[in-house]
Rosetta silent file (secondary structure, phi, psi, omega in degrees, C-alpha in Angstrom):
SEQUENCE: XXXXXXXXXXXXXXXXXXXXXXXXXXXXXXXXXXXXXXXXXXXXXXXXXXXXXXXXXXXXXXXXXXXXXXXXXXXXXXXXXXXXXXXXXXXXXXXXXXXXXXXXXXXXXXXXXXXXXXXXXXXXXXXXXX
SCORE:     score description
SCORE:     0.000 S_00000001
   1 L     0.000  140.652 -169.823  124.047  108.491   68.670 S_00000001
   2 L  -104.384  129.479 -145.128  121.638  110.703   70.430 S_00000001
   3 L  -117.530  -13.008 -167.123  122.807  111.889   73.954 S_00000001
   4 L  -111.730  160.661 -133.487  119.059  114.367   74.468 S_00000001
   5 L  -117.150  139.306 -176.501  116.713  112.341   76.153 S_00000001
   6 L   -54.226  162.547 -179.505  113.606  110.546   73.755 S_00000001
   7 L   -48.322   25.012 -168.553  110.366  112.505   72.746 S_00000001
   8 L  -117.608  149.909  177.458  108.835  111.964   75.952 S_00000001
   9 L  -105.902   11.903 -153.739  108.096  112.957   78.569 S_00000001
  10 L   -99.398  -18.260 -161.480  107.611  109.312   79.842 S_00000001
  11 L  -103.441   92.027 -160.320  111.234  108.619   79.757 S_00000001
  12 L   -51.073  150.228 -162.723  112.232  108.426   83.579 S_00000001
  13 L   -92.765  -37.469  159.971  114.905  111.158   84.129 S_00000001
  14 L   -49.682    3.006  174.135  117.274  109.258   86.327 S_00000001
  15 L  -113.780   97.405  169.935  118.010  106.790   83.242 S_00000001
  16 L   -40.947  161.412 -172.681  120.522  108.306   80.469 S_00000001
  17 L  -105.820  179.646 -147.624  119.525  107.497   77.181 S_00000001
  18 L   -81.815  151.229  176.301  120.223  105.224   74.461 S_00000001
  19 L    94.951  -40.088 -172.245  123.374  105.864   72.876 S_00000001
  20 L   -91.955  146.381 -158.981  125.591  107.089   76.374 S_00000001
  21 L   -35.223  -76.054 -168.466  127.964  104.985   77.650 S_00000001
  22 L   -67.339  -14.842  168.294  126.263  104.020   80.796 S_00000001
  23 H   -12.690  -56.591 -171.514  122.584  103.737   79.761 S_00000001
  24 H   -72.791  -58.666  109.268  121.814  100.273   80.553 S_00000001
  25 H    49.564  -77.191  157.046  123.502  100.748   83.777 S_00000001
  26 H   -73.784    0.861  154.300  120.965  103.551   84.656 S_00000001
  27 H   -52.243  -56.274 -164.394  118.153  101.584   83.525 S_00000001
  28 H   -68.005  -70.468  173.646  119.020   98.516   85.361 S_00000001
  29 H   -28.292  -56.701 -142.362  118.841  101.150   88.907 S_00000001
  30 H   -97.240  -21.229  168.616  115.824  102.281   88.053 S_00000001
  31 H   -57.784  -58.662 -152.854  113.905   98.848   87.303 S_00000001
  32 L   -66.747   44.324 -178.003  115.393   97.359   90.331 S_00000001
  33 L  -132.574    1.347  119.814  113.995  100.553   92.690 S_00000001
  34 L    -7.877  -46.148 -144.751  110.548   99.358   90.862 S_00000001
  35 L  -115.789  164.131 -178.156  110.896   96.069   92.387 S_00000001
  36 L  -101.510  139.521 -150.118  110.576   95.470   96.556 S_00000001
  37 H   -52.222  -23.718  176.378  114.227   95.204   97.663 S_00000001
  38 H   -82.115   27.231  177.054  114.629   91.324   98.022 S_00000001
  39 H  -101.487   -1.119 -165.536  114.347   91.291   94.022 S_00000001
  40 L   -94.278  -17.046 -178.734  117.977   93.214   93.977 S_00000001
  41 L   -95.515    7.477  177.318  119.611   89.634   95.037 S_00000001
  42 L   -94.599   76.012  172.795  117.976   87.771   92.106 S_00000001
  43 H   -49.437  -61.611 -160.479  121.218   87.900   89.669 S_00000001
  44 H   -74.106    9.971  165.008  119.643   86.311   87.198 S_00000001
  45 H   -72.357  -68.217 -154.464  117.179   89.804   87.117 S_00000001
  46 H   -71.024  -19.213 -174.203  119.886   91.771   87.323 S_00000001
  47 L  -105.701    9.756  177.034  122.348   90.619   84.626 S_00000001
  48 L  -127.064   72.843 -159.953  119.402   90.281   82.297 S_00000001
  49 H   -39.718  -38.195 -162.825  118.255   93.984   81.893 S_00000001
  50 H   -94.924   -4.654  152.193  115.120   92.790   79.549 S_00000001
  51 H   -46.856  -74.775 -166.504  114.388   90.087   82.296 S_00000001
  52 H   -69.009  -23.313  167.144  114.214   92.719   84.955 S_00000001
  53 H   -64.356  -75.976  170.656  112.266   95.049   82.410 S_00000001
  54 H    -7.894  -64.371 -173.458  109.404   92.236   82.161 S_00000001
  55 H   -64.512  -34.030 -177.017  109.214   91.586   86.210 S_00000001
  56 H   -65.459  -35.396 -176.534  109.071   95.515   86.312 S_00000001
  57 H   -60.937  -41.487  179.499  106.016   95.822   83.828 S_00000001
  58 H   -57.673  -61.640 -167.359  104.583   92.842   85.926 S_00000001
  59 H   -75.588  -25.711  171.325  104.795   94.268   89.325 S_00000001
  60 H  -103.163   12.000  142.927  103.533   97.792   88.406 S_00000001
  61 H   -91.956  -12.064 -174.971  100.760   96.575   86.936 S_00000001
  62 H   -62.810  -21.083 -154.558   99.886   94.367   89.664 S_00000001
  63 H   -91.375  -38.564 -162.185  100.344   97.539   91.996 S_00000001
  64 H   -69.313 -103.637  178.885   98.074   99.810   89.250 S_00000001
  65 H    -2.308  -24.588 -155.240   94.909   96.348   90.093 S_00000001
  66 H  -115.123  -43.332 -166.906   95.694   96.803   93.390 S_00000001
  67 H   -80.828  -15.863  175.812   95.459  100.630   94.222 S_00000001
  68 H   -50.561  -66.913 -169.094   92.051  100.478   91.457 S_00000001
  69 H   -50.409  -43.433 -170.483   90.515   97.603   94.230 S_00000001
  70 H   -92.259    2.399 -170.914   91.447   99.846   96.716 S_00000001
  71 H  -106.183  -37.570 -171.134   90.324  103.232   95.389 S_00000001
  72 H   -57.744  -34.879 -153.068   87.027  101.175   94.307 S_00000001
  73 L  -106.003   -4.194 -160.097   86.252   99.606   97.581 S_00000001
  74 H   -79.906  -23.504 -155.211   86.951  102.678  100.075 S_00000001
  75 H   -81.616  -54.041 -174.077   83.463  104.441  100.087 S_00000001
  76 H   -60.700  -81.506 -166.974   81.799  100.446  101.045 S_00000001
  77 H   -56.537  -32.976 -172.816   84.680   99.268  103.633 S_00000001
  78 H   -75.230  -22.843  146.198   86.489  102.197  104.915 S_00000001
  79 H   -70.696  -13.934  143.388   83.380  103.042  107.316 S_00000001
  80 L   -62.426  -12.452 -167.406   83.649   99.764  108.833 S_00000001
  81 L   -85.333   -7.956 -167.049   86.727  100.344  109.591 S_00000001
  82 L    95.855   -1.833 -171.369   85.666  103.706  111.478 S_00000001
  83 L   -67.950   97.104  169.171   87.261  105.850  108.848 S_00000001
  84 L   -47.659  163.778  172.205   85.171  109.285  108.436 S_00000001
  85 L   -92.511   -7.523  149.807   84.331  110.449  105.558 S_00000001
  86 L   -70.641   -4.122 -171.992   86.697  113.278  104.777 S_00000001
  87 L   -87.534  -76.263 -166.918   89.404  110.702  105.263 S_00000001
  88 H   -25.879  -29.359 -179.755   87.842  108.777  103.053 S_00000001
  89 H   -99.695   -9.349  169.767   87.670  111.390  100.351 S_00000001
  90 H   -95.590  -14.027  166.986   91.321  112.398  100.828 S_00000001
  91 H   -27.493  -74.581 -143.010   91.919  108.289  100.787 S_00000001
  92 H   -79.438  -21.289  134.071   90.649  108.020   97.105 S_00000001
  93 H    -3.851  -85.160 -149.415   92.429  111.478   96.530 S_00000001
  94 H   -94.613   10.388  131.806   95.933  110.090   97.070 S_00000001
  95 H   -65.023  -42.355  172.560   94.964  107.080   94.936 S_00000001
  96 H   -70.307  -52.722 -178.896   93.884  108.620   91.877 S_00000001
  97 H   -44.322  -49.352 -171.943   97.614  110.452   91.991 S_00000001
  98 H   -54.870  -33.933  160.297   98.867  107.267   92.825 S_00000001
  99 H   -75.508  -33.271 -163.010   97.415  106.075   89.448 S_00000001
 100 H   -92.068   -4.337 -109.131   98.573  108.423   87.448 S_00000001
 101 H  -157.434  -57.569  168.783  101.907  108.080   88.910 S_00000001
 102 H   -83.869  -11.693  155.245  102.106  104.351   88.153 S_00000001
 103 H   -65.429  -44.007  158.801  100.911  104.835   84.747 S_00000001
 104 H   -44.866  -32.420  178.685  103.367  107.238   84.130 S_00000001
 105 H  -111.845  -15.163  125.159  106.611  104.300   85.236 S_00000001
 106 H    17.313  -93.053  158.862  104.539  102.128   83.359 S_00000001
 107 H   -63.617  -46.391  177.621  105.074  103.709   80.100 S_00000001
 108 H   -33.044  -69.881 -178.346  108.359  104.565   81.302 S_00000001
 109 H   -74.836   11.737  125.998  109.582  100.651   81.578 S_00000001
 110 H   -56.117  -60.024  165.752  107.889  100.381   78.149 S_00000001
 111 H   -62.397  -54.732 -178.460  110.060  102.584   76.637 S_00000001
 112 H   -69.568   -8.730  152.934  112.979  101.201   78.241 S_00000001
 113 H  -107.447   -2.121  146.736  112.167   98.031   77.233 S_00000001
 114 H   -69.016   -4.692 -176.412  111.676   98.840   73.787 S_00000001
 115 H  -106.771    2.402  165.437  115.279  100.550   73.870 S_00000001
 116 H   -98.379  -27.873  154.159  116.927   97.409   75.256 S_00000001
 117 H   -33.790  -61.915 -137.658  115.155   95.163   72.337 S_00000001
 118 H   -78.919  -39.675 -179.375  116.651   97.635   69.973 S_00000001
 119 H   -56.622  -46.111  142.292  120.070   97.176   71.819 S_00000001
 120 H   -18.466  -97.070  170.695  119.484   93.791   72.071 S_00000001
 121 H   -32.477  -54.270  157.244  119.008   93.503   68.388 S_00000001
 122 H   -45.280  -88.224  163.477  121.724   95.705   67.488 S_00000001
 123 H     9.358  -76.820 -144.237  123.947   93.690   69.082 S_00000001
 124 H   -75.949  -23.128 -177.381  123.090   90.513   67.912 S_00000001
 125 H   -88.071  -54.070  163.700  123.298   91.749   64.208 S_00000001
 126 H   -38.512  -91.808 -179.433  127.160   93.525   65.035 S_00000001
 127 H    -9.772  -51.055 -165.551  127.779   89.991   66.422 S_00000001
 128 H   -63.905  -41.261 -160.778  126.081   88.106   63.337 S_00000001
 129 L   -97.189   28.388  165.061  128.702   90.033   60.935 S_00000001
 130 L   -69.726    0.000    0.000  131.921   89.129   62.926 S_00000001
């Protein structure tokens, strides 16, 4: 079992990796901190790792649609709003990072939910030959 962290660089560094004890464990943290905090009392997220992987994929793409609309729309609306235009240009600035940033946990909670299939799977095949 491999204990060094997958070929990636994509592979969020607060989550241990497949094979160490606690893996799912740090996985599980790191979805629900993903998620906006009244999703941490939704048990049936939390005790279902590949559940809470799903809602996580969901909600950061909704946030990657949402910061697009907003990096798209600032040049038309943010001078109604009174906003100058160097604001404006550090606005769409700290947007583009912000995309790259949610693409980046994205992939991450890709990977981590292809390594909870494969646990998943494992599993279920140890199980089958009991």
């Amino acid at each position: 079992m491999s204990h060094h962290p997958p070929a990636t660089t994509d592979w969020p560094y607060t989550v241990a990796t497949p094979g160490n004890r606690n893996w799912e464990t740090t996985a599980v943290r790191w979805l629900r901190d993903l998620l906006p905090a009244r999703y941490g009392g939704y048990t049936t997220l939390t005790h279902h790792p590949v559940l809470l992987a799903r809602h996580a994929q969901l909600q950061v793409e909704h946030e990657i649609r949402a910061v697009r609309v907003a990096m798209q729309t600032c040049r038309a609306e943010l001078p109604t709003l009174g906003v100058s235009g160097p604001t404006i240009e550090s606005t769409i600035r700290l947007y583009a990072i912000e995309l790259d940033q949610l693409s980046r946990l994205a992939r991450g909670v890709r990977l981590i939910t292809a390594a909870l299939l494969t646990a998943s799977d494992q599993a279920a095949r140890r199980q089958a030959r009991v």
